[in-house]
VMD Tcl script that builds the backbone (N, CA, C; Angstrom):
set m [mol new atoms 462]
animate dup $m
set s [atomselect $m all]
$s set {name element resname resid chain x y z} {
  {N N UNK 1 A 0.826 -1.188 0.000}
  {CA C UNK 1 A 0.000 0.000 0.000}
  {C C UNK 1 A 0.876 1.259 0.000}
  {N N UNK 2 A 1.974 1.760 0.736}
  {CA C UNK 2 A 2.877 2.716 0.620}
  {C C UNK 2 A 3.234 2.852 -0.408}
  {N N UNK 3 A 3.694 1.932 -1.401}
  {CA C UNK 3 A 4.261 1.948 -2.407}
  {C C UNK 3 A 3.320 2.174 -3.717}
  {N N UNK 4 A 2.335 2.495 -3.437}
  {CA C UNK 4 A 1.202 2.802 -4.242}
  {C C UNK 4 A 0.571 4.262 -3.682}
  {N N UNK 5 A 0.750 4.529 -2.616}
  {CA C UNK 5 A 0.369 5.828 -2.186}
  {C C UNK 5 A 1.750 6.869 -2.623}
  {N N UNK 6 A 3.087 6.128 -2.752}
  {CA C UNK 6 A 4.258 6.840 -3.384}
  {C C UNK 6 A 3.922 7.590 -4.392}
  {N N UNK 7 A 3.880 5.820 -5.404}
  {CA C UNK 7 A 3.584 5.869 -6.784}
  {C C UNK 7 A 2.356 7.220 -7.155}
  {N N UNK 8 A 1.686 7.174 -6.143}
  {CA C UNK 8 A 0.418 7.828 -6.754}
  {C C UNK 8 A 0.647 9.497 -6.822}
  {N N UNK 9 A 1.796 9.416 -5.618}
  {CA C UNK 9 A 2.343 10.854 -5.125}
  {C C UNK 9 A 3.172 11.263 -6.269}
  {N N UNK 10 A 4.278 10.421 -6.212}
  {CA C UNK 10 A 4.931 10.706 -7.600}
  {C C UNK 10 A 4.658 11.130 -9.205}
  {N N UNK 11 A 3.720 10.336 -9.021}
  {CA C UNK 11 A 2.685 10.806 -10.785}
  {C C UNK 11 A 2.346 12.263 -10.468}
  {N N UNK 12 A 1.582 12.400 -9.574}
  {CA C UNK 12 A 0.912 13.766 -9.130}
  {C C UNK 12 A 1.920 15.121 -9.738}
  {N N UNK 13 A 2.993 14.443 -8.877}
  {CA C UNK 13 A 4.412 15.744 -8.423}
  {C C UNK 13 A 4.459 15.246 -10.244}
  {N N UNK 14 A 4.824 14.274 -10.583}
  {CA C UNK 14 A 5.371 14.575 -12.083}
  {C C UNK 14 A 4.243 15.332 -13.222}
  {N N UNK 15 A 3.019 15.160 -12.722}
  {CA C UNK 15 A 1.976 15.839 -13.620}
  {C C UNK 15 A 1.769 17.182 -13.976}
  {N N UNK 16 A 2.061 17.729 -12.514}
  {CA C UNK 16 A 2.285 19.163 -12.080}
  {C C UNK 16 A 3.532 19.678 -12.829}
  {N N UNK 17 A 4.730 19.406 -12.994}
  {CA C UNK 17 A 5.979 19.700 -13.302}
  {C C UNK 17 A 5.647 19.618 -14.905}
  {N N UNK 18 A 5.197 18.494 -15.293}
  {CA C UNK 18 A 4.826 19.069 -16.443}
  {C C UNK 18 A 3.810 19.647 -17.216}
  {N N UNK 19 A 3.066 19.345 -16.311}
  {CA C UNK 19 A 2.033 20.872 -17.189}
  {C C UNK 19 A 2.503 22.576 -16.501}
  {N N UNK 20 A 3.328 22.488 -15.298}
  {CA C UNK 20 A 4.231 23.845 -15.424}
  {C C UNK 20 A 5.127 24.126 -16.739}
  {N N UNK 21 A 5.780 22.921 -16.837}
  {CA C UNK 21 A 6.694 23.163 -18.213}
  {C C UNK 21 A 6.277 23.242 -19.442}
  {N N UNK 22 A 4.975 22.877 -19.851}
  {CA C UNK 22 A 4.061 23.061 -20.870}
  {C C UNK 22 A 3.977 24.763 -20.892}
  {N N UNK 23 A 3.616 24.939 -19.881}
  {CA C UNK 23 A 2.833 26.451 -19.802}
  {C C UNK 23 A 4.042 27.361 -20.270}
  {N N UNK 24 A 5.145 27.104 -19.299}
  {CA C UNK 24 A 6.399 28.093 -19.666}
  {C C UNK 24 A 6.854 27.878 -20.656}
  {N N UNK 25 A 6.755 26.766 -21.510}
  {CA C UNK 25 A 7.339 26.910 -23.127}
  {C C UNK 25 A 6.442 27.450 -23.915}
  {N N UNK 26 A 4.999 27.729 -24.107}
  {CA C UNK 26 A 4.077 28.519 -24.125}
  {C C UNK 26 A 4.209 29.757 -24.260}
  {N N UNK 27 A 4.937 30.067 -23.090}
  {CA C UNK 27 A 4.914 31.897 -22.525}
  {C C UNK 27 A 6.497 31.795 -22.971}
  {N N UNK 28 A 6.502 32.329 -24.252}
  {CA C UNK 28 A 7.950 32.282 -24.975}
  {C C UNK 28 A 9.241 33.526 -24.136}
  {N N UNK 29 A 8.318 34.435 -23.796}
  {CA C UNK 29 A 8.919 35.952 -23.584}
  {C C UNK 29 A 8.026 36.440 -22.019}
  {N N UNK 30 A 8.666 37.368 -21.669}
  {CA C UNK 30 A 8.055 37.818 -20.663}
  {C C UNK 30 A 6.795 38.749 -20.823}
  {N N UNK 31 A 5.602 38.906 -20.191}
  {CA C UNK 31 A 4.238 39.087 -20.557}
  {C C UNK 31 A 4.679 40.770 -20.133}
  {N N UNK 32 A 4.443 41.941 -20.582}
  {CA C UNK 32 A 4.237 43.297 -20.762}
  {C C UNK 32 A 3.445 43.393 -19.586}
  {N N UNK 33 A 3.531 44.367 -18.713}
  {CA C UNK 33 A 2.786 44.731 -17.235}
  {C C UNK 33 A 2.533 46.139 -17.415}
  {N N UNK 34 A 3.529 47.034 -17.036}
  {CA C UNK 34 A 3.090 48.222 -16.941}
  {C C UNK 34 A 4.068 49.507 -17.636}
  {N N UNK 35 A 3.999 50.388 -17.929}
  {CA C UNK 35 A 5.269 51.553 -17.992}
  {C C UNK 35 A 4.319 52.387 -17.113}
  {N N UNK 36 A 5.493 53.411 -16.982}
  {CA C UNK 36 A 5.448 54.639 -15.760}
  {C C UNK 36 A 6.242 55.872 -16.626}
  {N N UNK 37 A 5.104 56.956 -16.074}
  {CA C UNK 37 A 5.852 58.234 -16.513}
  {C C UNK 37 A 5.794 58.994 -15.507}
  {N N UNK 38 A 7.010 60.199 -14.915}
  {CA C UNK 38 A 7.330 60.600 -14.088}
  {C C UNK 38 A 7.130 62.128 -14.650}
  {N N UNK 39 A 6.001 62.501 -13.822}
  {CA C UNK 39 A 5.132 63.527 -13.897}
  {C C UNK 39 A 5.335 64.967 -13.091}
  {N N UNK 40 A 4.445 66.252 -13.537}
  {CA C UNK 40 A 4.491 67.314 -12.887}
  {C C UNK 40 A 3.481 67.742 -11.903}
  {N N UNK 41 A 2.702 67.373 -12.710}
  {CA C UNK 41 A 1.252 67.806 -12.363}
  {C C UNK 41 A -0.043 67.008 -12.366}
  {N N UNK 42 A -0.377 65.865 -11.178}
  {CA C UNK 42 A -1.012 64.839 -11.388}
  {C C UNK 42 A -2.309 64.923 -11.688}
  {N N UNK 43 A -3.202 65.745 -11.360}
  {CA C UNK 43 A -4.407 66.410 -11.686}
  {C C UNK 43 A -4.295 66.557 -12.951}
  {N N UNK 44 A -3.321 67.209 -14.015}
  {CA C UNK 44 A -3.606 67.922 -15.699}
  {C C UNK 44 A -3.254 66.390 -16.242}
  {N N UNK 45 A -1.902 66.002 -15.579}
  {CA C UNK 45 A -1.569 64.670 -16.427}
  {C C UNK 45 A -3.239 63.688 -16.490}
  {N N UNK 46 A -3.556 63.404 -14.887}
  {CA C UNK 46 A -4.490 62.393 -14.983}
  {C C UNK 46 A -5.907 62.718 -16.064}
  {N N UNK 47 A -6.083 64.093 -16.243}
  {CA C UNK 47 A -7.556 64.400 -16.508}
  {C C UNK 47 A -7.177 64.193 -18.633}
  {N N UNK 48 A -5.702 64.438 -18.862}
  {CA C UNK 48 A -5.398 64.808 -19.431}
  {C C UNK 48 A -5.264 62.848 -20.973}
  {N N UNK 49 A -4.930 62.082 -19.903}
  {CA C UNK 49 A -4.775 60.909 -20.249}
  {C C UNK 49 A -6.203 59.960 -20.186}
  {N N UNK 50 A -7.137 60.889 -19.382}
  {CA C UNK 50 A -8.642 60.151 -19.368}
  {C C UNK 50 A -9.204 61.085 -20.304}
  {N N UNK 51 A -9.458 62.220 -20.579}
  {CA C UNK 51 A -10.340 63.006 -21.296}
  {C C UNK 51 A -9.052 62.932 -22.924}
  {N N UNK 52 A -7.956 63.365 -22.862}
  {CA C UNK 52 A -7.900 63.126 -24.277}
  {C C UNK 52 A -7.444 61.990 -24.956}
  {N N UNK 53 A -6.349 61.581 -24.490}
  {CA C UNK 53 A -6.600 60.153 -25.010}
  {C C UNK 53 A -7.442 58.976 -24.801}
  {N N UNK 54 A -8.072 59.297 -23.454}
  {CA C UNK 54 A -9.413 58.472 -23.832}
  {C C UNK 54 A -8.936 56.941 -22.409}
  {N N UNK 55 A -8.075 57.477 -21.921}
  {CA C UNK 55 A -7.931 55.743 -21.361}
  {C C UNK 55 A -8.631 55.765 -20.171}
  {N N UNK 56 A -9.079 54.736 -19.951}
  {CA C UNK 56 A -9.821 54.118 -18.176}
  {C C UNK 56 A -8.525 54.095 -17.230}
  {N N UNK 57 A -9.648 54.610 -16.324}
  {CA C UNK 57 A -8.810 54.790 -15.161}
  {C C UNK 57 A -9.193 53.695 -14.528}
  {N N UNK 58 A -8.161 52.902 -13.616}
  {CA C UNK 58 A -7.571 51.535 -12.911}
  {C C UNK 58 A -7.551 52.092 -11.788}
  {N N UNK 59 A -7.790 51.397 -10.877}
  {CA C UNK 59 A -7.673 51.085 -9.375}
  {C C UNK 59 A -6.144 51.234 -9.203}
  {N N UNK 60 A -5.897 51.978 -8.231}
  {CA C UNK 60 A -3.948 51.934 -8.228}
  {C C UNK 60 A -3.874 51.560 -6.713}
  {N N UNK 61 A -2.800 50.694 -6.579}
  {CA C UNK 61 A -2.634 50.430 -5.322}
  {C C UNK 61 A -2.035 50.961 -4.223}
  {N N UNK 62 A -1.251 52.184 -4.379}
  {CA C UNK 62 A -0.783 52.638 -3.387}
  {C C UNK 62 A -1.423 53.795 -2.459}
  {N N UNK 63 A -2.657 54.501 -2.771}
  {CA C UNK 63 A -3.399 55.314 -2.482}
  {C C UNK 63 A -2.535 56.509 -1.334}
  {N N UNK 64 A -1.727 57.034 -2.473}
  {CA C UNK 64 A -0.622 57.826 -2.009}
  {C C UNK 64 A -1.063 59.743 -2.075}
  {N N UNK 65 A -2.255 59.177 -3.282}
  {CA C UNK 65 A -2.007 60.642 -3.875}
  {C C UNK 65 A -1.536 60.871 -4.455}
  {N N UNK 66 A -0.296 60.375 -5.256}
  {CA C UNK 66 A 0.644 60.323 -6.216}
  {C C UNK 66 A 0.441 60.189 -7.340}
  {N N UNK 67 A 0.105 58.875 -7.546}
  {CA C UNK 67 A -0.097 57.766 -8.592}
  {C C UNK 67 A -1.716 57.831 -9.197}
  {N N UNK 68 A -1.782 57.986 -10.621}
  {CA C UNK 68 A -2.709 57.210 -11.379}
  {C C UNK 68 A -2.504 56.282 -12.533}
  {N N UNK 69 A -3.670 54.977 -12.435}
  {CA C UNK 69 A -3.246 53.859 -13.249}
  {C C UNK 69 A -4.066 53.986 -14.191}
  {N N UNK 70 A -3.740 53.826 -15.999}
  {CA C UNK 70 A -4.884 53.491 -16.722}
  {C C UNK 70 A -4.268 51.888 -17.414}
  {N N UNK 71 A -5.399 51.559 -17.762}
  {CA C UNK 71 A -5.021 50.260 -18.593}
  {C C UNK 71 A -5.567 50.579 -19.754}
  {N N UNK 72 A -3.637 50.289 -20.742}
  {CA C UNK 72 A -3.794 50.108 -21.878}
  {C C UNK 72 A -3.968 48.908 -22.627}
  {N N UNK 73 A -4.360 48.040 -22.222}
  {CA C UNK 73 A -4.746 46.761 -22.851}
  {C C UNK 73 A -5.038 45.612 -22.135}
  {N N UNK 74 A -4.933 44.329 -22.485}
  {CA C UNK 74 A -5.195 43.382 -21.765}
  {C C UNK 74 A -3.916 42.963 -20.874}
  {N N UNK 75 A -4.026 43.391 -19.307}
  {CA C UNK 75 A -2.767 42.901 -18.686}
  {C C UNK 75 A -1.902 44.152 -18.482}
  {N N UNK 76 A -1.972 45.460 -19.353}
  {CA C UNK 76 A -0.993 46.021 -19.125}
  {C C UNK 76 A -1.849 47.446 -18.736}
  {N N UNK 77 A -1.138 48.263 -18.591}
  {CA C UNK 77 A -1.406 49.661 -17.586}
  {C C UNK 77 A -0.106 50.787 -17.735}
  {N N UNK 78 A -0.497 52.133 -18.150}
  {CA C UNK 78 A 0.384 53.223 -17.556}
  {C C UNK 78 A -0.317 53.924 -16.118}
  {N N UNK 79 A 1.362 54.161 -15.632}
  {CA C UNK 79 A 1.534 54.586 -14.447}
  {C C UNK 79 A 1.990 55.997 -14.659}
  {N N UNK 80 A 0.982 56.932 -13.488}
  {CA C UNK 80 A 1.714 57.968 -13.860}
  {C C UNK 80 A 2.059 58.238 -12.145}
  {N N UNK 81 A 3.157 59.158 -12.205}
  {CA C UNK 81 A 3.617 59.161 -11.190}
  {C C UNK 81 A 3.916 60.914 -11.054}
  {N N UNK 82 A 3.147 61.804 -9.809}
  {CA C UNK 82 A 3.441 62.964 -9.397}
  {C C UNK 82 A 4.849 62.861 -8.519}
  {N N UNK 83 A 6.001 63.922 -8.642}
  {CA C UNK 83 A 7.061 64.314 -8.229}
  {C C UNK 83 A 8.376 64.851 -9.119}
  {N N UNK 84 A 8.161 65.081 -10.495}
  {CA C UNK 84 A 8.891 65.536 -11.463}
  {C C UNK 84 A 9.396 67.095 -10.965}
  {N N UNK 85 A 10.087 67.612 -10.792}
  {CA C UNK 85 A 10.750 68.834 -10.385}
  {C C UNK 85 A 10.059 70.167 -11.316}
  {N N UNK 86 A 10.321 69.218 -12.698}
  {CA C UNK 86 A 9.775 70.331 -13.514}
  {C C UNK 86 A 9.546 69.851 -14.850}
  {N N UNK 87 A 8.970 70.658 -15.598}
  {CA C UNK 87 A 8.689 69.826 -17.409}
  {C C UNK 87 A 10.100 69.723 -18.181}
  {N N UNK 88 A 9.970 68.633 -18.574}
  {CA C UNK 88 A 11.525 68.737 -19.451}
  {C C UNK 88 A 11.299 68.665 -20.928}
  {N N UNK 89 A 11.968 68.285 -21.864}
  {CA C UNK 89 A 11.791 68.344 -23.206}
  {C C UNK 89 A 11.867 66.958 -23.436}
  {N N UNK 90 A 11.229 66.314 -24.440}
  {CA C UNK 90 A 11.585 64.707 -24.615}
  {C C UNK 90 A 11.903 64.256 -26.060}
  {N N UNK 91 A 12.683 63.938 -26.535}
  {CA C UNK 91 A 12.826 63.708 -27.919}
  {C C UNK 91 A 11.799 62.699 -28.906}
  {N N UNK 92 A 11.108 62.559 -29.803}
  {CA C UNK 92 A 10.008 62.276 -30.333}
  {C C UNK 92 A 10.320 60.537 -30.454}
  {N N UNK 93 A 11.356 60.382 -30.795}
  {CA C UNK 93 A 11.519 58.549 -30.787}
  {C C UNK 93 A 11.098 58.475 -29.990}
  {N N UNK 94 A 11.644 58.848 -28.592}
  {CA C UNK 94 A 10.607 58.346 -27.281}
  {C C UNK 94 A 9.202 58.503 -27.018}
  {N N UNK 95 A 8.386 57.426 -27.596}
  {CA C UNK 95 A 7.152 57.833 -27.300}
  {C C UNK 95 A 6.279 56.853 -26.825}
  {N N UNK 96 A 5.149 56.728 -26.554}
  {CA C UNK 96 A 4.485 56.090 -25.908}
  {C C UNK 96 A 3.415 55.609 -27.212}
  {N N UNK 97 A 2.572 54.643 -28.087}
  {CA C UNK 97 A 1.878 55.028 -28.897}
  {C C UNK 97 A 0.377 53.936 -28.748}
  {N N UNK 98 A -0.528 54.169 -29.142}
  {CA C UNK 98 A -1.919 54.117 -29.197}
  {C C UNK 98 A -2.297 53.595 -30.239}
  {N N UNK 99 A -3.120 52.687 -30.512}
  {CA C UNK 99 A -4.196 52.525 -31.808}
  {C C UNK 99 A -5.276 52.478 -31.462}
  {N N UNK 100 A -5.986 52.998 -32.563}
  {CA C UNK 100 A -7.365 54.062 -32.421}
  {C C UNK 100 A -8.173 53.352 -34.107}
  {N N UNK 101 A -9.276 53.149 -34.332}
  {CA C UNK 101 A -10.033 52.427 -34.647}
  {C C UNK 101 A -10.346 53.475 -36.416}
  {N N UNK 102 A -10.124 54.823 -35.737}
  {CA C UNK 102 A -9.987 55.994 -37.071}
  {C C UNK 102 A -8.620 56.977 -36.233}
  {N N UNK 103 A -8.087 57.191 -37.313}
  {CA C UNK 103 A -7.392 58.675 -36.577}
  {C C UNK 103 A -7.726 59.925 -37.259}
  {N N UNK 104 A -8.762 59.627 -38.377}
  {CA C UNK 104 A -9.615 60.734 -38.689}
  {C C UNK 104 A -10.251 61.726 -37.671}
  {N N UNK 105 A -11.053 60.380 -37.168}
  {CA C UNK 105 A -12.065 60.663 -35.607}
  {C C UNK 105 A -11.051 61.222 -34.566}
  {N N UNK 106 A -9.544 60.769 -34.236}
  {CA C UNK 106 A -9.131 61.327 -33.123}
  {C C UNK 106 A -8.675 62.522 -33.790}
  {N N UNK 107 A -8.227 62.692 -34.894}
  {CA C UNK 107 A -7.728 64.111 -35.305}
  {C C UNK 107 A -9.035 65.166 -34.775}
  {N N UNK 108 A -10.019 64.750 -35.169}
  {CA C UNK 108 A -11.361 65.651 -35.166}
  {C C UNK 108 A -11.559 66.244 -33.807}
  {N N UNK 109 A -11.063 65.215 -33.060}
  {CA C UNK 109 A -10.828 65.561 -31.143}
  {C C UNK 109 A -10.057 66.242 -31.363}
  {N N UNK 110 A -9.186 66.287 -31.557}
  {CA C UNK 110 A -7.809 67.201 -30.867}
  {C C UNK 110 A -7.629 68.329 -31.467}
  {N N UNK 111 A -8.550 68.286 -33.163}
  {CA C UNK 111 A -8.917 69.691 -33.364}
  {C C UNK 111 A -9.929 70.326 -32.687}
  {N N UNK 112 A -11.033 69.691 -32.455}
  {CA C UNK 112 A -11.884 70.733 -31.163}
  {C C UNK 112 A -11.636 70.777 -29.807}
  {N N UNK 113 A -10.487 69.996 -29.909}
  {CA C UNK 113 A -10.133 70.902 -28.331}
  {C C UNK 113 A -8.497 71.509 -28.352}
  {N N UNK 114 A -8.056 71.886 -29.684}
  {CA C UNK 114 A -7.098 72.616 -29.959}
  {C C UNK 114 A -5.986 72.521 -29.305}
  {N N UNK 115 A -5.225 71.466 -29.625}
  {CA C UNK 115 A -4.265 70.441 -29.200}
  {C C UNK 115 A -3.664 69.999 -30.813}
  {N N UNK 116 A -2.485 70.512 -30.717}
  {CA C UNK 116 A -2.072 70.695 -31.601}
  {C C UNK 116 A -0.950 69.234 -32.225}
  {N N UNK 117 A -0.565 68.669 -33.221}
  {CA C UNK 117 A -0.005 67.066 -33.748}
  {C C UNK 117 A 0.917 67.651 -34.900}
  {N N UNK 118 A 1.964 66.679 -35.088}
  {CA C UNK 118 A 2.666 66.652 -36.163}
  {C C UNK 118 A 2.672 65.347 -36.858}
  {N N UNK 119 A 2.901 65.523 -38.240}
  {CA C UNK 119 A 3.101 64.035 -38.303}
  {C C UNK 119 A 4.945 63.453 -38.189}
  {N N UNK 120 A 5.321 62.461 -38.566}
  {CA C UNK 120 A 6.593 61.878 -37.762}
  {C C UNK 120 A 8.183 62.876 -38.741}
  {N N UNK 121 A 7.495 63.461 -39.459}
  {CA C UNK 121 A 8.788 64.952 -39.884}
  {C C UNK 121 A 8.238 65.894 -38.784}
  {N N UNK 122 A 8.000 66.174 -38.380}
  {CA C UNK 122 A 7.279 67.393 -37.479}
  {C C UNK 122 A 6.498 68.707 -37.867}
  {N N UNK 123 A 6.151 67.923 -39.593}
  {CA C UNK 123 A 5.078 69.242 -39.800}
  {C C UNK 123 A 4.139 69.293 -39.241}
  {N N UNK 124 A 3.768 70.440 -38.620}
  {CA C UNK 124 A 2.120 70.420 -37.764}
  {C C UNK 124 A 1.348 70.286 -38.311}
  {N N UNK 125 A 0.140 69.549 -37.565}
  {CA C UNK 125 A -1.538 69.365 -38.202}
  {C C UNK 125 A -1.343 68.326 -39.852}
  {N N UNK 126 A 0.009 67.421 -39.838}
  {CA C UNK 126 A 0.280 66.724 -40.819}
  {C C UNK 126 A -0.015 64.906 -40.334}
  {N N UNK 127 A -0.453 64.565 -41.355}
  {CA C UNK 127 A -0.330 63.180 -41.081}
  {C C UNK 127 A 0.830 62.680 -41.536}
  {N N UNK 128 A 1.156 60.978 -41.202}
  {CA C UNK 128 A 2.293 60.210 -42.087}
  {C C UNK 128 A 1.397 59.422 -42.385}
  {N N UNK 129 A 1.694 58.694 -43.384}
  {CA C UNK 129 A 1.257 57.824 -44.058}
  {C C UNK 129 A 2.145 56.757 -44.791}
  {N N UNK 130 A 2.268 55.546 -43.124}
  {CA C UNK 130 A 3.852 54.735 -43.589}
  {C C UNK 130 A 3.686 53.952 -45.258}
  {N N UNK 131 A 5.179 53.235 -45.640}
  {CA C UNK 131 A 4.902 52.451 -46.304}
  {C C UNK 131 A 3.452 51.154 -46.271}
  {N N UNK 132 A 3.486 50.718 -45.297}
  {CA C UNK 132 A 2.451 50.077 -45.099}
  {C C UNK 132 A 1.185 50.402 -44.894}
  {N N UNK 133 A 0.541 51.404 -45.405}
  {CA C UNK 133 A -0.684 52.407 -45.662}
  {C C UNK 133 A -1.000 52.476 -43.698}
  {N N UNK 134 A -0.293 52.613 -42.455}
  {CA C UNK 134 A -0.572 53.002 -41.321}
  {C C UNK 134 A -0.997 54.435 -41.310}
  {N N UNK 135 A -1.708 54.741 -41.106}
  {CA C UNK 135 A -1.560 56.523 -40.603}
  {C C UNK 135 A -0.808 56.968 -39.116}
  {N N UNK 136 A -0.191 57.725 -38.831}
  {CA C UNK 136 A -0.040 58.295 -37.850}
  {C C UNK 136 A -0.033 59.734 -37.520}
  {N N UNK 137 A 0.053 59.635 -36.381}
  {CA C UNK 137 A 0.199 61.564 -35.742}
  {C C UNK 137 A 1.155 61.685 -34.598}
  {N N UNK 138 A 1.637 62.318 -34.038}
  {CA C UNK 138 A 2.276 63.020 -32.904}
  {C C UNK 138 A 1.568 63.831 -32.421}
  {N N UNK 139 A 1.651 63.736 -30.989}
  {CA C UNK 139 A 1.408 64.949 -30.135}
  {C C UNK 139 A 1.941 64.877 -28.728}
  {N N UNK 140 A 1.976 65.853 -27.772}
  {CA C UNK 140 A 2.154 65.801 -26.328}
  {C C UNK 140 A 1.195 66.179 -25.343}
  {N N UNK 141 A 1.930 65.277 -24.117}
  {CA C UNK 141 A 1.300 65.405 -23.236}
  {C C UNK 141 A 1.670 66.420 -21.791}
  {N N UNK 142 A 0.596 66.591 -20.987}
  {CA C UNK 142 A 1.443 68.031 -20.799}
  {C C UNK 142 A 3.128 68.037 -20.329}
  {N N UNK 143 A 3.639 66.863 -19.989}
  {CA C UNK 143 A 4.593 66.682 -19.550}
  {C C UNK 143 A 5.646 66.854 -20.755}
  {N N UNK 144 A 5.278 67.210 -21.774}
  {CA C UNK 144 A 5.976 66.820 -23.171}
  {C C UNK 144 A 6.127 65.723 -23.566}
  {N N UNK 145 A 5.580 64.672 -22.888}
  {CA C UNK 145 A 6.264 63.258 -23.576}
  {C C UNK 145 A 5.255 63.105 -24.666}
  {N N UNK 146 A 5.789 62.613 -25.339}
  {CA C UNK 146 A 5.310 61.987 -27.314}
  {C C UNK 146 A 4.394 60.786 -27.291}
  {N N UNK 147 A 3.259 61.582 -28.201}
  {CA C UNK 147 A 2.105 60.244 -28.054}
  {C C UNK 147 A 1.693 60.303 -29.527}
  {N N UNK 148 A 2.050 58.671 -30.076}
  {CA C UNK 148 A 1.477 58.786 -31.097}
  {C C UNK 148 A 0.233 57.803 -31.208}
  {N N UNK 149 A -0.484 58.126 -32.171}
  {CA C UNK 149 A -1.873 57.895 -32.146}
  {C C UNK 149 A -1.458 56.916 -34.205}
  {N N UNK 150 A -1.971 56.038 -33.994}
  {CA C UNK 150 A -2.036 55.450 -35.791}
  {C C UNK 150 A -2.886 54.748 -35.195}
  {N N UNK 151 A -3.153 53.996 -36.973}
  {CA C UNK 151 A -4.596 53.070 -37.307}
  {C C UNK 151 A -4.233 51.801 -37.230}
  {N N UNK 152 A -3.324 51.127 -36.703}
  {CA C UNK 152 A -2.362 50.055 -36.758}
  {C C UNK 152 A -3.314 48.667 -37.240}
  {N N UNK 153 A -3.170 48.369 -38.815}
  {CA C UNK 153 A -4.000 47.424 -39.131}
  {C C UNK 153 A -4.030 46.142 -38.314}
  {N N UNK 154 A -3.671 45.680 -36.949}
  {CA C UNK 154 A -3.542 44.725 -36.160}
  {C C UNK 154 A -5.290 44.500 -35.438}
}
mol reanalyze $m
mol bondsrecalc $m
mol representation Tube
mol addrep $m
């Protein structure tokens, strides 16, 4: 009987081990969680990331006063974080970017609420239009950091 309550233990422990190892060859890469931007003004940033770009606001866990969470997708979330000294300048590669269902429709926002875009040369109020028929735009947020907005056929 021990030797069958082993056996039975052993299968168990080996069943487990491999359907862990199933799963992790599965999950090729590490799963995307969150980015964080280090902010001035948490009130303009937060109202600024719910009213113009549009994202839901998340439950944040540290209830500091600091921090607001939105989720940009399934699993993942920006963090914004109040304590930046002051606004800095950010160079446009660095950007954070969005897909949006038209960017006709978001252009149409950001012209009525006069918020101004470039497209990726930095002519203003210009679109790009990659090789791969994507549209995009540029713009900032009040912090200056770079948000681009395209139609990303995905």
């Amino acid at each position: 009987m021990k030797k069958f309550v082993v056996y039975s233990f052993s299968a168990t422990i080996l069943m487990a081990v491999f359907s862990i190892n199933a799963f992790a060859q599965k999950q090729k890469s590490p799963l995307f969680n969150h980015f964080a931007l280090y902010i001035f003004d948490l009130t303009k940033s937060t109202e600024f990331y719910k009213n113009i770009v549009q994202l839901e606001v998340i439950p944040e866990p540290f209830h500091d006063g600091k921090h607001t969470w939105f989720r940009v997708g399934k699993g993942s979330a920006l963090q914004i974080i109040q304590g930046a000294k002051e606004i800095t300048q950010h160079d446009m590669n660095t950007h954070l970017c969005f897909s949006v269902p038209s960017v006709e429709k978001f252009i149409a926002r950001l012209d009525q609420l006069n918020i101004p875009y470039v497209n990726a040369r930095g002519v203003a109020q210009s679109v790009t239009v990659r090789v791969d028929g994507v549209k995009q735009i540029y713009f900032q947020d009040p912090d200056n950091y770079w948000i681009e907005v395209n139609n990303d056929k995905n």
